[in-house]
MDAnalysis code that builds the backbone (N, CA, C; Angstrom):
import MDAnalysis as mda
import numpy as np

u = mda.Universe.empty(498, n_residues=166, atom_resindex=np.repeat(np.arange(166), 3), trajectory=True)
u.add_TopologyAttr("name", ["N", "CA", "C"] * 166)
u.add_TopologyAttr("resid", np.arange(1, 167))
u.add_TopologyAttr("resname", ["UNK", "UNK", "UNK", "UNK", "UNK", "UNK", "UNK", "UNK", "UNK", "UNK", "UNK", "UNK", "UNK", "UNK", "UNK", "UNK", "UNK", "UNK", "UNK", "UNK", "UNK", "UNK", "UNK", "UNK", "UNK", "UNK", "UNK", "UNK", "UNK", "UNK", "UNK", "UNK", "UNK", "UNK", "UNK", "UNK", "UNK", "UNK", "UNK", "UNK", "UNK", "UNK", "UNK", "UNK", "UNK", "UNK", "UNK", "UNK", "UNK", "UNK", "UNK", "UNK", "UNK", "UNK", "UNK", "UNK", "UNK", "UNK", "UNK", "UNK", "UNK", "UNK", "UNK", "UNK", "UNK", "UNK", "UNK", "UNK", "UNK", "UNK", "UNK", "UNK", "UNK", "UNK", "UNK", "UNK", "UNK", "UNK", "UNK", "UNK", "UNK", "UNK", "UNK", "UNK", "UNK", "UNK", "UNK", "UNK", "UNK", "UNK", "UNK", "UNK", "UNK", "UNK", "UNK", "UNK", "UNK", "UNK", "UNK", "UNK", "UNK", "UNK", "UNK", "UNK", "UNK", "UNK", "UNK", "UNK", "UNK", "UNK", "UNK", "UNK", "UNK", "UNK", "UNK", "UNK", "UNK", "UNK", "UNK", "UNK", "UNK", "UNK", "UNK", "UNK", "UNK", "UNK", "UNK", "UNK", "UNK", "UNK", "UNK", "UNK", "UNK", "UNK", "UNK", "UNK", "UNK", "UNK", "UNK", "UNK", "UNK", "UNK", "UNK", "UNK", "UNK", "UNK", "UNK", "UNK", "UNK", "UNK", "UNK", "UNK", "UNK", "UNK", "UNK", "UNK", "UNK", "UNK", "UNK", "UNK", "UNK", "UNK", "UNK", "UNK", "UNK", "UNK"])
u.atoms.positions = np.array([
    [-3.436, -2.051, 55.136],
    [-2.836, -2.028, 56.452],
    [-1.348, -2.354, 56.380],
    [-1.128, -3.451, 55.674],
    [0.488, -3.416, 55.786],
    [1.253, -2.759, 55.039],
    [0.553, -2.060, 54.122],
    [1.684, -0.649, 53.078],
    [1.970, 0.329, 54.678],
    [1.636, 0.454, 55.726],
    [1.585, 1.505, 56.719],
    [2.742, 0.749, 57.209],
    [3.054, -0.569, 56.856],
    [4.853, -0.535, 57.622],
    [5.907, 0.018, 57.189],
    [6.798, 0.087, 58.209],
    [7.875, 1.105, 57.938],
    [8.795, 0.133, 57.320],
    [9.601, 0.985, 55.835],
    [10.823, 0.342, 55.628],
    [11.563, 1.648, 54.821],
    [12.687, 1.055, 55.604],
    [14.152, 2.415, 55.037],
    [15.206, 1.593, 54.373],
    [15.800, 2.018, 53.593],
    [17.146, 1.490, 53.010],
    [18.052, 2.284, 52.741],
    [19.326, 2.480, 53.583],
    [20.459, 3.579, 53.392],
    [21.339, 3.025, 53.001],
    [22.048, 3.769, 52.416],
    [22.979, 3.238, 52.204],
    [24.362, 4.611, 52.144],
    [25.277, 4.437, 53.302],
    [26.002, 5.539, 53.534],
    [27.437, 5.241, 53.277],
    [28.170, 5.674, 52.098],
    [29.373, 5.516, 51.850],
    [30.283, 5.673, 52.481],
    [30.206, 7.310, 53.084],
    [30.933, 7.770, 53.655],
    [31.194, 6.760, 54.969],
    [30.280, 6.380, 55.427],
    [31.027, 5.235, 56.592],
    [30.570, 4.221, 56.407],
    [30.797, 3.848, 54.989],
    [30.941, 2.275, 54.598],
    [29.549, 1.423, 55.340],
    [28.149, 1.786, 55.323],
    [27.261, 1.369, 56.046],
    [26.070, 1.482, 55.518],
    [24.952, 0.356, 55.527],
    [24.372, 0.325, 55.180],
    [22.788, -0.053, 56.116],
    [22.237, 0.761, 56.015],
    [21.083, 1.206, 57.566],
    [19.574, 0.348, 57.008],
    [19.194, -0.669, 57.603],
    [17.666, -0.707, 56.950],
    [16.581, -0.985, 57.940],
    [15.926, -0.115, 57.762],
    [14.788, -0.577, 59.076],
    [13.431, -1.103, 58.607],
    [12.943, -2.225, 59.485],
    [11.646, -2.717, 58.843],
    [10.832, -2.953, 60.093],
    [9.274, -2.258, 59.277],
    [8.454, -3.259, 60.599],
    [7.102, -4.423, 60.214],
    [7.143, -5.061, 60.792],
    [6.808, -6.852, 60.498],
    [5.334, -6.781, 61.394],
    [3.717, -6.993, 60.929],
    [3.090, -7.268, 61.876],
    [2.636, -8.881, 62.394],
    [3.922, -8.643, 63.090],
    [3.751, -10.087, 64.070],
    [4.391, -9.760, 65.298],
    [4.613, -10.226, 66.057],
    [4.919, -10.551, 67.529],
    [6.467, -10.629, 67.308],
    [7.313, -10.208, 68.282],
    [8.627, -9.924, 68.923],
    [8.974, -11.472, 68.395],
    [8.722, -12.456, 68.916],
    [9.044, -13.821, 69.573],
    [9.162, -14.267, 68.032],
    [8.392, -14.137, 67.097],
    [8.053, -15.224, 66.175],
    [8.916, -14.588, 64.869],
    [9.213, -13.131, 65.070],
    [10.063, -12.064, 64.211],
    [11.869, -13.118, 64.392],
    [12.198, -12.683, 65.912],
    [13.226, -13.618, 66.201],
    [13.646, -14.543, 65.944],
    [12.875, -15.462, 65.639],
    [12.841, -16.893, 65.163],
    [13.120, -16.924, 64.019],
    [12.090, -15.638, 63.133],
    [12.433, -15.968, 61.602],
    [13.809, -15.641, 61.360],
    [14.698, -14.889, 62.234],
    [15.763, -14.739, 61.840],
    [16.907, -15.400, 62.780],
    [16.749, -16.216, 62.771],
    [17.464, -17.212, 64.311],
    [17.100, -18.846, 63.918],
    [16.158, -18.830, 63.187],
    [16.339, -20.432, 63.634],
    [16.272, -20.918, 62.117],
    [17.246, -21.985, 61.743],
    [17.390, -22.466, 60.098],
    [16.275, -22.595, 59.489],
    [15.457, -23.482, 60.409],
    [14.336, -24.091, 59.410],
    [13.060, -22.832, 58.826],
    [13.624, -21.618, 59.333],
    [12.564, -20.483, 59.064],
    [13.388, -19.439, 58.309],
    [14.812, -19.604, 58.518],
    [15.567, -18.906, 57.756],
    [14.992, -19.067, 55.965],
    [15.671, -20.601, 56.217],
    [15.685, -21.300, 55.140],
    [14.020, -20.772, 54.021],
    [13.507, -20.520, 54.594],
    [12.024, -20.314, 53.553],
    [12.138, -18.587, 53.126],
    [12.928, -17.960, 53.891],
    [12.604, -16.803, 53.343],
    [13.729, -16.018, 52.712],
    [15.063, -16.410, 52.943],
    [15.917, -15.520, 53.095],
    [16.589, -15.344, 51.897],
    [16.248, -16.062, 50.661],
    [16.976, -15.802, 49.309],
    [15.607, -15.693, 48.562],
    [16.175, -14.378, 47.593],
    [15.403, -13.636, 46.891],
    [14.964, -14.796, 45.672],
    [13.718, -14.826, 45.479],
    [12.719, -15.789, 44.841],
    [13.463, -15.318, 43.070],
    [14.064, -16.218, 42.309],
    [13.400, -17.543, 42.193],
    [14.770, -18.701, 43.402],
    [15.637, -17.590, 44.110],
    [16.707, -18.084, 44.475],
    [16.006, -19.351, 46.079],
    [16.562, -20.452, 46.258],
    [16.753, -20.505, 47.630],
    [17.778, -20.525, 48.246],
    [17.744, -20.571, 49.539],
    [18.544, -20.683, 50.362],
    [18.714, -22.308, 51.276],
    [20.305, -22.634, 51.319],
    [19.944, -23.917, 51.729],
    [21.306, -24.096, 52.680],
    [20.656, -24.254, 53.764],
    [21.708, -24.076, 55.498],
    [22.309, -25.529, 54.894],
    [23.526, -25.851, 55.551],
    [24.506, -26.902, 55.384],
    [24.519, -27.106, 57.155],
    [24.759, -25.604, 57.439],
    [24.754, -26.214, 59.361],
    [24.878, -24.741, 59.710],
    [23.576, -24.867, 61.356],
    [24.116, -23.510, 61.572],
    [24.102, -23.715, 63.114],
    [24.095, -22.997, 63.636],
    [24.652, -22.948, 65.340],
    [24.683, -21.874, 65.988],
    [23.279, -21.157, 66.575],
    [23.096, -19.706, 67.091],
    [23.140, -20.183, 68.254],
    [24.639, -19.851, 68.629],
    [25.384, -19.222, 69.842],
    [26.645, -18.131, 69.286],
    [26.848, -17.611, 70.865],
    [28.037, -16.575, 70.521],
    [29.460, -17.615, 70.012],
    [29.854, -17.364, 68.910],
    [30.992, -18.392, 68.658],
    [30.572, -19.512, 67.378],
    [29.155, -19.705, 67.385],
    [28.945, -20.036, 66.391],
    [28.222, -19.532, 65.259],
    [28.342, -20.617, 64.010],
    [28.555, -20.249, 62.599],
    [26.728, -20.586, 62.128],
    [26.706, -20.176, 60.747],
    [25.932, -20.584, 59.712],
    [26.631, -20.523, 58.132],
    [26.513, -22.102, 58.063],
    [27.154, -22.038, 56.321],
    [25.900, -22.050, 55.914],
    [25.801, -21.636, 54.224],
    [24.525, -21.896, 54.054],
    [24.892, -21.306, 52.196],
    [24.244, -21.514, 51.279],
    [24.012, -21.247, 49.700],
    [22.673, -20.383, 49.387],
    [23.227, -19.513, 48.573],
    [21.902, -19.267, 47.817],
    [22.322, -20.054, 47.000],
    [20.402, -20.787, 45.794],
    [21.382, -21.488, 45.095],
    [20.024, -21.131, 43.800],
    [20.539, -21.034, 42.691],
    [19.615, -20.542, 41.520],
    [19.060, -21.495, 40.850],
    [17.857, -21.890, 40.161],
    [16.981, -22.447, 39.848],
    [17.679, -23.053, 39.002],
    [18.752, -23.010, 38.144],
    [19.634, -24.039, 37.737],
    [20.513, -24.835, 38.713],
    [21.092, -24.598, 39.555],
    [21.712, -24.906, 40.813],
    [22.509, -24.199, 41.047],
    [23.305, -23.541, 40.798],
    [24.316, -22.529, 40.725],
    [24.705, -22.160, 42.262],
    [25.555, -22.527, 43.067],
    [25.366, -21.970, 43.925],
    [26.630, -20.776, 44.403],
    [26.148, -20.209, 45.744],
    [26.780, -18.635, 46.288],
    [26.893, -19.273, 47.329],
    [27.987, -19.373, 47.957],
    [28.014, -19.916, 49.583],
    [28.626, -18.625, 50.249],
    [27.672, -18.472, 51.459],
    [28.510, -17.532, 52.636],
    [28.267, -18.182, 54.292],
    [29.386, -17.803, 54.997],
    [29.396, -18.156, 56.260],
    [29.554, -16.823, 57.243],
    [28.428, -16.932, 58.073],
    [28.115, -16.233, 59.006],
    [28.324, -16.538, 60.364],
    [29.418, -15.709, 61.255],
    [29.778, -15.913, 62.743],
    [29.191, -15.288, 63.541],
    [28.439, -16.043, 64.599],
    [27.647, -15.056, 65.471],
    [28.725, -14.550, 66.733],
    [28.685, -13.022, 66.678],
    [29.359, -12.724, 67.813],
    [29.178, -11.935, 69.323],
    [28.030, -11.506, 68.701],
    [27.038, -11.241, 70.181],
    [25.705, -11.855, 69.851],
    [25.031, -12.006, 71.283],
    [23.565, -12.766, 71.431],
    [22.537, -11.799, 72.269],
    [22.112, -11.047, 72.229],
    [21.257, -10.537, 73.723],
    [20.123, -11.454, 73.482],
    [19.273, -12.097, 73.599],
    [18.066, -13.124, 73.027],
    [16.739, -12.110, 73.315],
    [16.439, -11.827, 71.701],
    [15.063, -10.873, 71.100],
    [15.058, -9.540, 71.954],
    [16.395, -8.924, 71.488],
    [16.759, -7.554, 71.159],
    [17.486, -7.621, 70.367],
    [18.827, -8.365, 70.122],
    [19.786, -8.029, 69.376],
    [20.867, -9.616, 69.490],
    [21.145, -9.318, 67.985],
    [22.652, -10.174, 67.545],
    [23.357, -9.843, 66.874],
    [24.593, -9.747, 66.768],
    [25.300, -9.496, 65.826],
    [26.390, -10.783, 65.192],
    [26.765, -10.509, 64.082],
    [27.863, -11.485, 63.035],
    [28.604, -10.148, 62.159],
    [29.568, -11.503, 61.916],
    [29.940, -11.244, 60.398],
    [29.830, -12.334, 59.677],
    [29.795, -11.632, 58.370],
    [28.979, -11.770, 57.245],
    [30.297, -12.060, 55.901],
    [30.313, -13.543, 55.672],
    [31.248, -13.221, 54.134],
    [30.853, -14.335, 53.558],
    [31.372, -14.121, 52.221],
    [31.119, -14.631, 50.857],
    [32.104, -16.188, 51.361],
    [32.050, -16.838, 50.754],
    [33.099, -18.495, 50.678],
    [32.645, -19.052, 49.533],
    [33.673, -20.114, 49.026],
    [33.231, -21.167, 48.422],
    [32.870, -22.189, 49.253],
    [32.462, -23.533, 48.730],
    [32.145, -24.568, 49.130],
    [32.614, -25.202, 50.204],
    [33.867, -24.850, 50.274],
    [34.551, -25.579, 51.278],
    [35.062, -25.020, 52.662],
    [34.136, -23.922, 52.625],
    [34.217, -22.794, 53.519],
    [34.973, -21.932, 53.961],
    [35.851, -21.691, 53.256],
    [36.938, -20.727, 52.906],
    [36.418, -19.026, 52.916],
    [36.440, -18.729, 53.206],
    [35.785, -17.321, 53.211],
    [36.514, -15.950, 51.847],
    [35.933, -15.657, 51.723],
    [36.139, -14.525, 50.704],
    [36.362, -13.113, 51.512],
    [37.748, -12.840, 51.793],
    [37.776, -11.522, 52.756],
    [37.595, -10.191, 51.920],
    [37.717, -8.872, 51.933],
    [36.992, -8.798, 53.588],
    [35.583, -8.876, 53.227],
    [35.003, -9.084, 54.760],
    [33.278, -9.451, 55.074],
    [32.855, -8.050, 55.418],
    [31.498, -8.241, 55.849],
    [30.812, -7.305, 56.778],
    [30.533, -7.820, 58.137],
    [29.837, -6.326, 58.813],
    [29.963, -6.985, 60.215],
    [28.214, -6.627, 60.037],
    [27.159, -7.365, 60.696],
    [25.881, -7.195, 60.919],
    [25.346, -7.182, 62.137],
    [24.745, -5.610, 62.193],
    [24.087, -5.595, 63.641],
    [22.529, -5.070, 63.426],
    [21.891, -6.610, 63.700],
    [20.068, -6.500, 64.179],
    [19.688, -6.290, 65.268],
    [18.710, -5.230, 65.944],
    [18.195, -4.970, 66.419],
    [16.552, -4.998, 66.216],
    [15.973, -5.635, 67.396],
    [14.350, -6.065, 67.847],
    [13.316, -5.145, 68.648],
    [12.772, -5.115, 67.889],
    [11.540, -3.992, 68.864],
    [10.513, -4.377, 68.825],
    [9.299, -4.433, 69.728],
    [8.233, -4.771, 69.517],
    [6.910, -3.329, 70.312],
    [6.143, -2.361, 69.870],
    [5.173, -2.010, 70.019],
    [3.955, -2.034, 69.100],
    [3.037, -2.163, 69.940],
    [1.727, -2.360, 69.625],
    [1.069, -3.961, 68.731],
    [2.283, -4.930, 69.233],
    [1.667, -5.953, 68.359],
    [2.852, -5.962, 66.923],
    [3.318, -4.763, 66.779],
    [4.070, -4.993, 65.412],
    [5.981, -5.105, 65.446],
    [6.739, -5.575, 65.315],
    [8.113, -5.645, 65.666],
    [8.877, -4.895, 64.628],
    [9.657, -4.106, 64.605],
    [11.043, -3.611, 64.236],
    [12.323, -3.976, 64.131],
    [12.325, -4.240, 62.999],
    [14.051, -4.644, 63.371],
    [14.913, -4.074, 62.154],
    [15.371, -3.481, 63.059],
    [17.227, -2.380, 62.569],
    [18.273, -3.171, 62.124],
    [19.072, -2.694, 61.134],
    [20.225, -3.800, 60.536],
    [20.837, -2.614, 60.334],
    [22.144, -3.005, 60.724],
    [23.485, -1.947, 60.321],
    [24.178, -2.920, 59.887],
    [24.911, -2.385, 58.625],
    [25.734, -3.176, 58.003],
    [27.221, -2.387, 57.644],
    [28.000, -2.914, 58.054],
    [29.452, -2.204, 58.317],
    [30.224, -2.790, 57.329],
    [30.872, -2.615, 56.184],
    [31.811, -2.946, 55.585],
    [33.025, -2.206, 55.300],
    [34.176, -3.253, 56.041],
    [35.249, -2.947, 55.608],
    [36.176, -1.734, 54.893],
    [35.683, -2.615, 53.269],
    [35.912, -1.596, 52.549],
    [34.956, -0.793, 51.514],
    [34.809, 0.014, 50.762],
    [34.158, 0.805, 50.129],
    [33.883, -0.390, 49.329],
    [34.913, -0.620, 48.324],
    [35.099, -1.771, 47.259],
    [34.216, -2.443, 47.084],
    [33.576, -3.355, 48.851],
    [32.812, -4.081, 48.621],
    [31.906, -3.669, 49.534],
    [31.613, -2.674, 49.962],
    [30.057, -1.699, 49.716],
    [29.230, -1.896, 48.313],
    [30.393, -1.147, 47.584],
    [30.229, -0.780, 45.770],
    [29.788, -2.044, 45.432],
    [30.613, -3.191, 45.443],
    [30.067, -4.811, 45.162],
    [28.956, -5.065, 45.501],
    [28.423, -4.796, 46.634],
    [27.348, -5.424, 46.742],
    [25.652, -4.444, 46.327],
    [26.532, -3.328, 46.119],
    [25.166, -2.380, 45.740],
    [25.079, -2.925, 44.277],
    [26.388, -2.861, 43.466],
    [26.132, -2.928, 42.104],
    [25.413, -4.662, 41.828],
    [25.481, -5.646, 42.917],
    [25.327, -6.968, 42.792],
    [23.726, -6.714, 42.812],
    [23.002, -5.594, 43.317],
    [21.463, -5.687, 43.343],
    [21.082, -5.792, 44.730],
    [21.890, -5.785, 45.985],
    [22.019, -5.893, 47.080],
    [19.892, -5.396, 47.709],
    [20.372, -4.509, 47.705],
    [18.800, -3.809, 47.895],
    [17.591, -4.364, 47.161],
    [18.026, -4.433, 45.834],
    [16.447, -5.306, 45.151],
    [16.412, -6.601, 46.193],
    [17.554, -6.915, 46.062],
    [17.428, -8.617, 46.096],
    [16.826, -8.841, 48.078],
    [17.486, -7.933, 49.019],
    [16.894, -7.751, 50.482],
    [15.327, -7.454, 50.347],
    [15.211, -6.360, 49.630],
    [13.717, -6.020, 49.711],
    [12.465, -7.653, 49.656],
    [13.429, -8.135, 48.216],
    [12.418, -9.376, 48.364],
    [12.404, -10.066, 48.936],
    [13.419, -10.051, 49.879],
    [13.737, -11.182, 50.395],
    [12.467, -10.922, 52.121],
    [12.980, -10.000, 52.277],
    [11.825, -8.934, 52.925],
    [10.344, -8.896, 52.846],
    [10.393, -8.906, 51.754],
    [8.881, -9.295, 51.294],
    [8.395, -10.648, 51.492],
    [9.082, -11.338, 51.112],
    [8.564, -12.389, 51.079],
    [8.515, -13.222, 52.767],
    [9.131, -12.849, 53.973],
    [9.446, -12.547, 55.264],
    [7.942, -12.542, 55.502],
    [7.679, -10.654, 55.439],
    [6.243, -10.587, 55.276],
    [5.145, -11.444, 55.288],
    [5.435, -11.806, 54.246],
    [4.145, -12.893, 53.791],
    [5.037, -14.300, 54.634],
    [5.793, -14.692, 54.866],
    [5.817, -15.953, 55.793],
    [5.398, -15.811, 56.763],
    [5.558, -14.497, 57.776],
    [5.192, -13.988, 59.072],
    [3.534, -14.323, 59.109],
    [2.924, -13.765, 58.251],
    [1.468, -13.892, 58.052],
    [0.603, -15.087, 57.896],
    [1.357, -15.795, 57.342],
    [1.120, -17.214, 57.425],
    [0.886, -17.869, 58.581],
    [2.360, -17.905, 59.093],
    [2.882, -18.131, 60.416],
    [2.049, -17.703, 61.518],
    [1.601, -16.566, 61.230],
    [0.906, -16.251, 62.485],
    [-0.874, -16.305, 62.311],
    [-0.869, -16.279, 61.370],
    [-2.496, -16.535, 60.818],
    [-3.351, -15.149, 60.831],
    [-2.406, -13.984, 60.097],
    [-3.333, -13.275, 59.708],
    [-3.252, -12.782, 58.531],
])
């Protein structure tokens, strides 16, 4: 039953964008959350053996999320994310960049726009990813960008299921 969900991964040079659509069987409400609220972020959102570990985040329009992936040696990747639109469980958007520690940002970023759907019990959600420049399109494809979402994706999946008890 869940190989029958939908997932796409584009990735379009020509306008610097990167398209992925997924569908999740759980509920609108609890989809939202996993991607909105830290303490649910935090379990899924860096590709295994990596975690992810929020420093502070703040979903409103105007506010941020710092946060690390950080590798099973400790190694860490810090990026900070600005939320700049809110519609609440349809859509948010940010941008998206790399920093060090001290939250300095690594220009240029991307800009990220999710979109929420929910029929029949199962939710959808659309990600457009807009970058800047080609450069770091190319960066992040050659970084494994796609392996590393998929799992991260996956493993979503299986939190959702948990979460919801089926």
């Amino acid at each position: 039953m869940k190989n029958n969900l939908l997932f796409d991964f584009t990735v379009d040079k020509s306008t610097k964008k990167v398209f992925i659509d997924r569908e999740f069987d759980a509920g609108l409400s609890l989809v939202w959350d996993a991607f909105t609220k830290q303490e649910i972020l935090d379990q899924w959102v860096a590709p295994k053996p990596w975690v992810s570990k929020t420093k502070f985040m703040d979903f409103k329009v105007g506010g941020r999320r710092f946060y690390a992936m950080v590798s099973p040696e400790g190694q860490e990747h810090w990026s900070i994310q600005k939320f700049t639109s809110i519609s609440p469980k349809t859509n948010f958007k940010m941008s998206n960049a790399f920093a060090d520690k001290d939250e300095n940002p690594e220009l240029p970023g991307s800009d990220w726009d999710y979109n929420f759907s929910e029929q029949n019990g199962k939710t959808k959600v659309s990600i457009t990813i807009y970058n800047e420049s080609l450069a770091r399109l190319e960066k992040m494809v050659e970084m494994g960008f796609k392996e590393g979402f998929m799992m991260t994706l996956k493993s979503l999946e299986d939190l959702l299921a948990t979460l919801s008890g089926k």
